[in-house]
C-alpha positions in Angstrom: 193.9 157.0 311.1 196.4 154.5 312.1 199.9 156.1 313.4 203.1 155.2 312.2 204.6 152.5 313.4 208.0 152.7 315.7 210.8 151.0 313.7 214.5 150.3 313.5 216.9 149.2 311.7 219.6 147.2 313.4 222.9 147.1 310.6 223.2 150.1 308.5 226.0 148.4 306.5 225.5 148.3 302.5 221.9 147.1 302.6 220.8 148.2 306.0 221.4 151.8 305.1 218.8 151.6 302.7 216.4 150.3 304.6 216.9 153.2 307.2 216.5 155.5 303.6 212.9 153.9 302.9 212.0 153.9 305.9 212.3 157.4 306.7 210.4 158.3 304.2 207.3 155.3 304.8 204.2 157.4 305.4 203.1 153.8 308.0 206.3 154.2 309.6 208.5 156.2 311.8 211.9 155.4 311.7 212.9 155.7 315.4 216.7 155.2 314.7 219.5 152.9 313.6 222.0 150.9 315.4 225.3 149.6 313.7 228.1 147.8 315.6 230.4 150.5 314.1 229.6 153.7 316.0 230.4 155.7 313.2 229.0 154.0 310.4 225.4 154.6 312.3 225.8 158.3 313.1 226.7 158.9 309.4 223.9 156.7 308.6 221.6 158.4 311.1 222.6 161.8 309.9 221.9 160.8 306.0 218.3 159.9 307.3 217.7 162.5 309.6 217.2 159.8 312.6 218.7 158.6 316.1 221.8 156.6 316.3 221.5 154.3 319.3 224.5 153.3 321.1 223.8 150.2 321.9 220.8 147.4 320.8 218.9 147.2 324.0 218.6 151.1 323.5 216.9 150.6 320.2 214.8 148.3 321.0 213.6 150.3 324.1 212.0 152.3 322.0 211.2 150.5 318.6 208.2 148.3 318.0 209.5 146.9 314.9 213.2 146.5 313.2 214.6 145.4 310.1 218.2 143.4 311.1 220.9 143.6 307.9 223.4 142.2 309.9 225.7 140.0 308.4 224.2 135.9 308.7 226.7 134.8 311.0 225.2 137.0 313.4 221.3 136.9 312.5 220.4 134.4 315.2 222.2 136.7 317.7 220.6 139.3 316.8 217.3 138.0 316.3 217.0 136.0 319.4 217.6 139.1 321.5 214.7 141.0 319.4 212.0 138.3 319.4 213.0 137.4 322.8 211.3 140.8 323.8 208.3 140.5 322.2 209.4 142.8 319.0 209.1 142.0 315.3 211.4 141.6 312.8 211.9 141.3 309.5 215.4 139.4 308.6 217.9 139.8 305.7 217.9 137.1 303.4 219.0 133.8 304.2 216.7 133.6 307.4 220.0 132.2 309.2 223.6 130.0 308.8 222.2 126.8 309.7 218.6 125.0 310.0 218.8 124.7 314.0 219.6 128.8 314.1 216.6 129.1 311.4 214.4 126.8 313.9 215.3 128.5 317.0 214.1 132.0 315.2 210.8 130.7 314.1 210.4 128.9 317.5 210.9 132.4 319.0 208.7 134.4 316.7 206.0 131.7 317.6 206.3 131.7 321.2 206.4 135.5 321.0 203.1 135.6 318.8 204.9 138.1 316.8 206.2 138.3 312.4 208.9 137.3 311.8 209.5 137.9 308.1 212.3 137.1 305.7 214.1 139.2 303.2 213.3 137.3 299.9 213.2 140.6 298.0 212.5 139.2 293.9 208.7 138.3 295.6 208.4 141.9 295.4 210.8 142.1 291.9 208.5 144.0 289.1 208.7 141.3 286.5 207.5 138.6 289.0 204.4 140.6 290.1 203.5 141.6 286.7 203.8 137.4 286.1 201.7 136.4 288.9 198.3 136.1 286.9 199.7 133.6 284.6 201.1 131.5 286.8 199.6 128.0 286.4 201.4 125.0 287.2 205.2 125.5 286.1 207.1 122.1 285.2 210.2 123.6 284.4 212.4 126.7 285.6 215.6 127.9 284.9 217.7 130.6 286.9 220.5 132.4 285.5 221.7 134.6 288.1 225.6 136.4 287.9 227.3 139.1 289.4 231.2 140.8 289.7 232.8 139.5 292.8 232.7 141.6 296.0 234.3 140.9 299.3 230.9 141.7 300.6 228.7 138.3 301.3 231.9 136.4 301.1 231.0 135.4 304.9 228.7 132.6 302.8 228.7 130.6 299.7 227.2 131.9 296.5 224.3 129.4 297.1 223.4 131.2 300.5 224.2 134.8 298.9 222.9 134.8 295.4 221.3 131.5 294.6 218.9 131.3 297.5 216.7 134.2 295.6 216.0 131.7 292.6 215.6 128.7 295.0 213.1 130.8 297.1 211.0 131.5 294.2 211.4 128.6 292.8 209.7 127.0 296.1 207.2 130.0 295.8 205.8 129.1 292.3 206.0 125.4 292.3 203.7 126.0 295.0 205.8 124.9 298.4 206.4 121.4 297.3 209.3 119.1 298.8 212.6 118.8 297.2 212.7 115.3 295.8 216.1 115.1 294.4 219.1 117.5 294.6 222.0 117.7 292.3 224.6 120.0 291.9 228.1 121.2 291.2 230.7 124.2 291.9 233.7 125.9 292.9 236.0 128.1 295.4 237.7 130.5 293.3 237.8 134.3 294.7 236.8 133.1 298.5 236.9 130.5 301.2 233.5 129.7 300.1 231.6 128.1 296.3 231.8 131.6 294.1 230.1 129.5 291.6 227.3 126.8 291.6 225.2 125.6 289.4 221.8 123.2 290.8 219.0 120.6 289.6 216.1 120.4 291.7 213.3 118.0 291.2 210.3 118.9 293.3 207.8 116.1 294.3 204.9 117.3 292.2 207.3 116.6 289.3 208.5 119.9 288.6 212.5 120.3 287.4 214.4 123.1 288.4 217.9 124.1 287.0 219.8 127.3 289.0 223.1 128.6 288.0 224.7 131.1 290.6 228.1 132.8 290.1 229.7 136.1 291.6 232.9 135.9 289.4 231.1 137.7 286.4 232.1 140.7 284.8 228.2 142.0 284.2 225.4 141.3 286.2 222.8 138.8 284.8 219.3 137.9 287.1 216.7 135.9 284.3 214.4 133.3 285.2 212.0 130.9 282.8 209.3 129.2 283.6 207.8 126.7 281.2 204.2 125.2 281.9 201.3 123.7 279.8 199.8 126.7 279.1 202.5 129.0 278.3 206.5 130.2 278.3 207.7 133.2 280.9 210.8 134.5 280.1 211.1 137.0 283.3 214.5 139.5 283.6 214.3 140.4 286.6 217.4 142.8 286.8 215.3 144.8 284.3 212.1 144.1 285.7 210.4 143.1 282.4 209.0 140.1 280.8 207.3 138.5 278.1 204.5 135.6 278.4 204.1 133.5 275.0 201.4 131.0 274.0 199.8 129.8 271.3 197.4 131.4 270.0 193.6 130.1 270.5 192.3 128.1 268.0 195.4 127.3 266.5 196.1 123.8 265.2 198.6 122.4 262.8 198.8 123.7 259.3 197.4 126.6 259.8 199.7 128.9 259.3 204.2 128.3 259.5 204.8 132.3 261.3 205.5 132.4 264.6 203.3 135.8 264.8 200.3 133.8 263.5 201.1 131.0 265.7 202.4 132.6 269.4 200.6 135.5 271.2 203.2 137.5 272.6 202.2 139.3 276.0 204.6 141.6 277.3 204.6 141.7 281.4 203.8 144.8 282.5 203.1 145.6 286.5 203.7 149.7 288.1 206.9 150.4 288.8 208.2 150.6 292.2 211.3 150.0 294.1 210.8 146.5 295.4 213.4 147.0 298.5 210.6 149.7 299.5 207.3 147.1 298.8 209.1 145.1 301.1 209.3 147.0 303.9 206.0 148.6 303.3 204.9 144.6 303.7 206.5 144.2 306.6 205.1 147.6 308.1 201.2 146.3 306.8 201.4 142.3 308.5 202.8 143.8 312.0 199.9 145.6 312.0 198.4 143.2 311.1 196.5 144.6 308.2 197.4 141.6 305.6 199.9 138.2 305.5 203.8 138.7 305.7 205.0 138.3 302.2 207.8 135.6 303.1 207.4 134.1 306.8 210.3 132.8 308.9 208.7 129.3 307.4 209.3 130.0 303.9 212.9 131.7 304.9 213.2 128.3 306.8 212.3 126.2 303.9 214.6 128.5 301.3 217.5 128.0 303.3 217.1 124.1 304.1 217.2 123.8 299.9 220.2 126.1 299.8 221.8 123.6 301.9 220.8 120.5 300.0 222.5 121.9 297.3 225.7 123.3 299.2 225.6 120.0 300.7 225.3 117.9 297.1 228.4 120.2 295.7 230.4 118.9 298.5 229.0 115.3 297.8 230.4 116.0 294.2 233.7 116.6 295.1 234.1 114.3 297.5 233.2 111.5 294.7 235.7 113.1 292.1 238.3 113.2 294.6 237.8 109.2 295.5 237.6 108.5 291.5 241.5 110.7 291.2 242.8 108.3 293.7 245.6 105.4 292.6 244.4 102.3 292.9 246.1 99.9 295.7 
């Protein structure tokens, strides 16, 4: 039987504490400790858990053979570098970094350190998406709807880098990896220094048309995706984990029948419940192992974040052209 592996978790802030609570509890894992640049957010965290706070990184990773980092993005490639620069694992909070030349430097270093570097995109593990995954074939169009109440938390980045990134990540994921061919988009600074709301039209090179809408100035919290294709419409909410799958129904031609019942079959998506924060990190455990594939590579984090860019950068190219079009003509 294989042992547990060593692991740590380096940022038990909001989201790091719970990956310190799952993985205490991983059969595939021992949770070695927790280090947090605040020495008293990781003792409480460490006590909740019933693990090690580490004083300092180098301590941790003395000891670990594997951490999760939920530090905040400004400081991932910090972070990261020192961790893959030993030879150690990780597995990085969504977006994989601030920029694409601190996203290349960690996927350089997980290379030349033959070791996983994986990527937080949690909605690959989302209940509704897994339960989707067999009828999957070919999606021409998808639509993200994805809304939330402001918090000063994930501030430190645009709403495109905090929120939208999920949709554009998945979007990437089912359209099968192909390039961005055109980007559009629009949004605004309202609660922050950075867009609090964005909305983006992606058409992919295979011909596929994407439309994401991102805001964290909501008053309820809204996650939906829709994927139309030849075969078939997904309508996926993924707060809820649930879904539907409609088609028409075999056979069925024109004048048969004017219901919808007679007409659509209506599949409802069904896939065993489980908390997807935990699949991931049970993933991440499995591929250092190297028992199967990493769910979302330091590639695909990569190639997630270069498209949130596009569109962050396509907002900007938006206002600068209705800020030339308000100026009085000399």
């Amino acid at each position: 039987m294989t042992p547990p592996l060593p692991i740590g978790v380096v940022g038990v802030g909001a989201l790091g504490r719970h990956h310190a609570r799952h993985l205490a509890t991983l059969d595939e894992a021992h949770l070695v400790g927790v280090y947090d640049l605040d020495p008293a957010t990781g003792a409480r965290v460490a006590d909740e858990v019933g693990t090690k706070a580490f004083a300092d990184l180098e301590a941790l990773l003395a000891e670990a053979e594997a951490v999760t980092i939920a530090v905040p993005t400004t400081d991932h490639t910090d972070v990261g570098m020192q961790v893959l620069d030993r030879g150690i694992p990780a597995l990085m909070e969504k977006p994989l970094a601030s920029t694409l030349a601190e996203a290349d430097a960690l996927v350089t270093a997980a290379e030349r350190a033959g070791v996983q570097l994986q990527v937080g995109h949690i909605e690959r593990f989302n209940r509704a998406l897994r339960a989707a995954e067999p009828f999957l074939e070919g999606p021409l169009y998808l639509e993200s709807h994805r809304v939330a109440p402001f918090q000063p938390r994930g501030t430190d980045v645009a709403v495109v880098l905090d929120l939208m990134i999920h949709d554009l990540d998945l979007m990437l994921h089912l359209t099968g990896g192909a390039d961005a061919a055109d980007v559009r988009a629009s949004g605004v600074a309202v609660l922050s220094h950075h867009l609090d709301m964005a909305n983006a039209r992606v058409e992919f090179a295979n011909g596929a048309v994407a439309l994401a809408t991102a805001s964290r100035l909501a008053r309820d919290r809204v996650r939906r995706l829709r994927v139309l294709q030849p075969n078939g419409y997904l309508s996926l909410d993924l707060a809820a984990g649930t879904g539907v799958y409609m088609r028409l129904k075999p056979g069925w031609r024109p004048g048969i029948s004017d219901k919808l019942e007679q007409i659509i079959d209506t599949i409802p998506l069904i896939a065993p419940e489980a908390d997807a924060l935990r699949l991931e990190l049970q993933s991440f455990v499995h591929a250092v192992r190297g028992e199967r594939e990493a769910v979302v590579t330091g590639a695909e984090g990569r190639r997630a974040l270069a498209l949130a860019l596009r569109v962050t950068d396509a907002v900007a190219a938006g206002q600068a052209r209705t800020s030339m079009a308000r100026l009085p003509n000399t």
